[in-house]
ROBA-388663 format. One record per residue (C-alpha): x, y, z. Coordinates in steps of 0.001 Angstrom, whole numbers, padded with zeros to 6 digits, always signed. Example, Ala and Ser with C-alpha at 12.3 -4.5 7.8 and 13.67 -1.06 7.14 Angstrom:
REM residues 2
+012300-004500+007800 +013670-001060+007140 
//
This chain:
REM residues 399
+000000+000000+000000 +003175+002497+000692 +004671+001472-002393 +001629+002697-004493 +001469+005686-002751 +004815+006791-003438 +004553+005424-007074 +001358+008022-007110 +003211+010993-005747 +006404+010619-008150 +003750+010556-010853 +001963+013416-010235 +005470+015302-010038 +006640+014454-013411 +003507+015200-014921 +003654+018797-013235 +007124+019386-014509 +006512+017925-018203 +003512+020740-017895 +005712+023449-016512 +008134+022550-019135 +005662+022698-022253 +004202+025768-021322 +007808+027280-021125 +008500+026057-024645 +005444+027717-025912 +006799+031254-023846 +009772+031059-025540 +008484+030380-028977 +005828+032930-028939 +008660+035674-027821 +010602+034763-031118 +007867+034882-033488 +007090+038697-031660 +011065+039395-032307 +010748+037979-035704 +007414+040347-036745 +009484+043442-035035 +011037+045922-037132 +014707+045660-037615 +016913+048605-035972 +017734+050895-038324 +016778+049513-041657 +014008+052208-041618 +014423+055627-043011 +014971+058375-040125 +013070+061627-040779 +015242+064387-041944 +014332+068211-042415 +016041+069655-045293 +016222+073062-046847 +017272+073645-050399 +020232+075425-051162 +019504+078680-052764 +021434+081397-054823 +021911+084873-053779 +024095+088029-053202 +025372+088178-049852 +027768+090751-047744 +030307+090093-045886 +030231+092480-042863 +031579+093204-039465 +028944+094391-036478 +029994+097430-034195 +027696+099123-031567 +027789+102699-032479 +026985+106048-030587 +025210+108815-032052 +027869+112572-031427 +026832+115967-032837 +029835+116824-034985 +030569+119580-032123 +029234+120879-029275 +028888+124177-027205 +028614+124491-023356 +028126+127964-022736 +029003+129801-019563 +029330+133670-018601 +032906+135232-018158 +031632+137580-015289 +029884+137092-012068 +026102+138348-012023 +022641+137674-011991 +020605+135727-014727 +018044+138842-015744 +016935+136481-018022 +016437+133131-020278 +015420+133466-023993 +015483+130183-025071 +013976+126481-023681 +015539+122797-024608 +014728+121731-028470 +014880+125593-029831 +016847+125976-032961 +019005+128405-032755 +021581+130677-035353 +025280+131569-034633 +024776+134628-032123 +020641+134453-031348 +020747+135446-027731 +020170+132361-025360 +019877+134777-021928 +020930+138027-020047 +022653+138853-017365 +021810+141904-014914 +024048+144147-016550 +022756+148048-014914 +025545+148515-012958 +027595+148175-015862 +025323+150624-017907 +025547+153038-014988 +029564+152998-015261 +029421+153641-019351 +026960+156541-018574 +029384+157947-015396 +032627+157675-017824 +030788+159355-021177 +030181+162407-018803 +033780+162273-017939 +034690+162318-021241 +032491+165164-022297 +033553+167595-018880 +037296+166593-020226 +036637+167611-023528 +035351+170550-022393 +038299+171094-019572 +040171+170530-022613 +039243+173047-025304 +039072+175807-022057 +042877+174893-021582 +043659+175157-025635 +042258+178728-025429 +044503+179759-022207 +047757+177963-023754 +046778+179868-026832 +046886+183283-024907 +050051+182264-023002 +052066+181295-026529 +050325+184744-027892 +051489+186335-024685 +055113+184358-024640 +055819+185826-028111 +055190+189441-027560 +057304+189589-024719 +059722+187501-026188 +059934+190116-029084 +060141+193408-026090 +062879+191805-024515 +064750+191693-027804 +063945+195381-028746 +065232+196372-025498 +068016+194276-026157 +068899+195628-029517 +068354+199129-027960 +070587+199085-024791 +073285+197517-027052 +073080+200833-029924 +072098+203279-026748 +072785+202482-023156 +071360+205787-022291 +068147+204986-024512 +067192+202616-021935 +068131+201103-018704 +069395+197728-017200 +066567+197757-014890 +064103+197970-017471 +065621+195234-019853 +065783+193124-016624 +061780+193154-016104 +060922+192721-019337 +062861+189403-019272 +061164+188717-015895 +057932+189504-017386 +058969+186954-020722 +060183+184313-018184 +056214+184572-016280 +054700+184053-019451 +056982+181049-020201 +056441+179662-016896 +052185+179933-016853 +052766+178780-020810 +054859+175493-019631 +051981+175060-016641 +049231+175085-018727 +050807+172521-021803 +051168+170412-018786 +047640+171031-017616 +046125+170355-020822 +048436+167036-021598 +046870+165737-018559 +043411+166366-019054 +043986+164455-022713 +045782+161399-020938 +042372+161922-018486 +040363+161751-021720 +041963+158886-023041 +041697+156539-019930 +038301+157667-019376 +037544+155970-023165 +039643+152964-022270 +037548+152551-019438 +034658+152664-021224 +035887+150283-023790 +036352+148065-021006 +032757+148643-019502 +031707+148257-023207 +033018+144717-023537 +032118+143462-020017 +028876+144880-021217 +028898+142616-024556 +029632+139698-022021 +026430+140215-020230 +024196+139033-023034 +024720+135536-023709 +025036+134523-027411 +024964+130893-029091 +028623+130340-030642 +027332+128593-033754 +024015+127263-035636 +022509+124237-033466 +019919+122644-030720 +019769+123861-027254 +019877+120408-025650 +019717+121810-022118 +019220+124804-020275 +020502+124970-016546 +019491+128107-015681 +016361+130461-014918 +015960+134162-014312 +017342+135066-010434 +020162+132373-010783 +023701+133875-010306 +026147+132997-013242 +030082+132162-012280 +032678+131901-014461 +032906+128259-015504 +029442+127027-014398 +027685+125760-017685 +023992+127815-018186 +023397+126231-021477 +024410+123673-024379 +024189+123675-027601 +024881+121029-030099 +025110+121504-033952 +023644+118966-035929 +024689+120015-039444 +026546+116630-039881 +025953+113389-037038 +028522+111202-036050 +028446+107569-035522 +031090+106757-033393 +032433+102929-032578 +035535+101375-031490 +037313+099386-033794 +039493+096254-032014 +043202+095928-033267 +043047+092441-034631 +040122+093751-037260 +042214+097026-038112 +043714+094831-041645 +040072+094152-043167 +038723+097486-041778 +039317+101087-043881 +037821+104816-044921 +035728+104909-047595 +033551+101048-047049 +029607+101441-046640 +028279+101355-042803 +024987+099982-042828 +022527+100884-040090 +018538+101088-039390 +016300+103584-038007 +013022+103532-036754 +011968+104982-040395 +014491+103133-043134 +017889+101303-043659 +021012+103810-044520 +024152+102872-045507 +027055+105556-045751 +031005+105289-045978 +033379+104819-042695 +034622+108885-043095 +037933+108272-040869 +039705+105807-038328 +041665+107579-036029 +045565+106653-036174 +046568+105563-032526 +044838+102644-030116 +043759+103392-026899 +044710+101948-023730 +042493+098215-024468 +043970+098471-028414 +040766+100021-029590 +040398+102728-032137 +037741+105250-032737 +035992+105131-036043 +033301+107514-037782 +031167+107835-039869 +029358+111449-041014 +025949+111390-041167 +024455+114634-043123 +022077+116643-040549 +018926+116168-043493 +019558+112666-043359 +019963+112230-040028 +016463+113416-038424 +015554+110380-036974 +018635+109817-035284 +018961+111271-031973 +022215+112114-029934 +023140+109591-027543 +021441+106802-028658 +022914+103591-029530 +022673+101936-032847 +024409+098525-034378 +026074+098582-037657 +027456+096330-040101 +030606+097435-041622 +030228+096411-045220 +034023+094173-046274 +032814+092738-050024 +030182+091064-051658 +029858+087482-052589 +027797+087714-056203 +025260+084492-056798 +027002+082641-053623 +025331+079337-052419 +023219+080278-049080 +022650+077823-046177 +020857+078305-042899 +023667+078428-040804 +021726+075285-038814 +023113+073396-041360 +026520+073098-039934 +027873+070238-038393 +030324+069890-035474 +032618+072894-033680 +034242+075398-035181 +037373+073856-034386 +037294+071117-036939 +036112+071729-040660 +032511+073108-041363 +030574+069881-043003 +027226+069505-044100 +024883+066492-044663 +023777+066874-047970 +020586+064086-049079 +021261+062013-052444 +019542+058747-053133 +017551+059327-049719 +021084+059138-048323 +023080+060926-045774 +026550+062525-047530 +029154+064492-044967 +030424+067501-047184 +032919+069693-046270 +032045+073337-046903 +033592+076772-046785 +032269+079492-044966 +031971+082682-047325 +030338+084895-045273 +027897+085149-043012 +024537+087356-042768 +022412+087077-039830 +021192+083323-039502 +022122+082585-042774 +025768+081430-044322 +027194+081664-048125 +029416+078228-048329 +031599+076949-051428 +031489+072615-051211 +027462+072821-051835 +025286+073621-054649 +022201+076019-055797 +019242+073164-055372 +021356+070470-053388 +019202+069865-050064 +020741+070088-046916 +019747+068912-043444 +018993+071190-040427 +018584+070311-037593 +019293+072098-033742 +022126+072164-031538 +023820+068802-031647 +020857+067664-033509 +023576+066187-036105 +024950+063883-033477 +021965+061420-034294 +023125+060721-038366 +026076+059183-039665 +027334+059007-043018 +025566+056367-045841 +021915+056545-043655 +018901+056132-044895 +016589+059264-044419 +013238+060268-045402 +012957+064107-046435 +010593+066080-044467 +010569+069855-045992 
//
């Protein structure tokens, strides 16, 4: 009875592990016929976007960061201490070489022109009274001169005809005249050399009069105006300025290392709010500064120039040369660093090819390459998009 039992048991457990067993065959055999109705990796055709190469004109150019300079500028001050009587002109006003920006208080001034005319005139005056009496004197000086050689000439024929004594005070009288004569040339010199520093003075008065009204030094703006009637003007301290705008600058530093493809006379290309202008680099200054910069410019006319407005800041392309009919290629295009050769996977055959190309120029996203031609499409894809396609693969085009 034990033996069947066992003979029972040992049964049952090698039917249960011929079961397990079969039902592990089938596993396995349905897994291979899955793996055998799977797509292969990387038979298929990836999906590729492509753009086709195109033909066009395009610039080589170098990009600066320009600032906008009047071609000069005025900041006017007084030369004399005094009060602002008062302001004739606001910021924005267009002014002409010598329009009259303000005034200074200027009565005391005017007071000291008035007190040295009348000085002048009482002189004059003092004057012509003193020509008279040197006139009477030299009138005077002569007839006695002429007595006191008749009684000379007499008491040398005749000493009896007249006397010592009487020679004697005619010559006193002659030597009186002389003497007042003498007094009043000296009198009269002076009141000239008082005439003539009373009109230097009011030269002076006259000019430091001339100072008082303040005057724009040239045709411009007024860009600012620091001052307002009752403010008291020093020498030095600015009350307006005033820019001229006949010709604009655009001013940008220019690094050493682009100084050989960089030159007078090449278009500068820039945008306003209004339209796109392009005019020639006018001058590069000859020395570097202290980072090995120089300062370039570029002269704007002031009637083409309305809509640009001092100060600001504006980017332009310095214009090198022109690449006629050049191959253009998104500049996506590109494959790897820019330390190794610029390739590009071109599509033939629905088939990856790695072409090296040569970078022309470049203009903004955009890049004009010799290697590639006019029609050819080329693959874009974004950064280290590229990384994913290998030479020889099989790609589907998606435009």
């Amino acid at each position: 009875m034990r033996i069947v039992k066992k003979t029972m048991l040992l049964a049952t457990a090698v039917l249960i592990l011929v079961t397990v067993a079969g039902a592990a065959v089938k596993q396995v055999q349905r897994k291979k016929q899955a793996l055998a109705r799977a797509p292969k990796f990387g038979v298929g055709p990836v999906p590729v976007h492509v753009v086709e190469a195109r033909s066009a004109n395009v610039t080589q150019s170098r990009q600066y960061l320009a600032v906008v300079e009047p071609v000069r500028t005025a900041e006017v001050s007084a030369r004399l201490t005094a009060e602002i009587q008062s302001v004739a002109c606001d910021e924005g006003d267009v002014v002409q070489a010598g329009a009259v920006l303000g005034a200074l208080d200027s009565r005391e001034i005017q007071e000291g022109i008035a007190a040295s005319e009348a000085q002048i005139q009482q002189s004059q005056e003092d004057l012509q009274a003193s020509q008279v009496l040197v006139d009477s004197l030299a009138a005077s000086t002569q007839y006695w001169g002429r007595e006191l050689a008749r009684d000379q000439s007499l008491r040398a024929g005749n000493a009896a005809a007249i006397s010592l004594a009487e020679v004697e005070a005619t010559e006193e009288k002659l030597q009186l005249k002389q003497g007042e004569l003498a007094s009043a040339r000296h009198r009269m010199s002076s009141i000239q050399h008082g005439i003539e520093a009373a009109r230097d003075k009011k030269r002076e008065l006259e000019t430091t009069l001339a100072y008082c009204t303040i005057v724009s030094p040239f045709d411009g703006v007024v860009t600012k105006r620091m001052v307002d009637p009752g403010y008291m003007a020093v020498p030095g301290k600015v009350l307006f300025r005033v820019e001229d705008r006949s010709i604009v600058r655009l001013v940008f530093d220019v690094p050493q290392g682009d100084l050989d493809e960089i030159r007078p006379g090449l278009q500068v290309a820039f945008k306003t709010d209004e339209k796109s202008c392009r005019f020639p680099l006018s001058r590069l200054y000859p020395s570097l500064d202290a980072v090995r910069m120089t300062r370039a410019e570029v002269d704007v006319p002031g009637g083409e120039a309305r809509d640009l407005i001092t100060g600001t800041y504006l980017s332009v392309s310095v214009e090198l040369r022109t690449f006629t009919a050049a191959t253009v290629i998104p500049a996506s295009s590109l494959v790897g660093s820019a330390a190794v050769t610029p390739t590009v996977f071109v599509v033939q055959q629905d088939q990856l090819v790695l072409r090296p190309v040569t970078v022309l120029a470049s203009q903004h996203n955009e890049l004009a390459v010799a290697g590639v031609q006019a029609g050819e499409q080329v693959v874009v894809h974004t950064f280290l998009g590229w990384t994913r396609y290998y030479q020889g693969q099989k790609v589907e085009v998606i435009q």
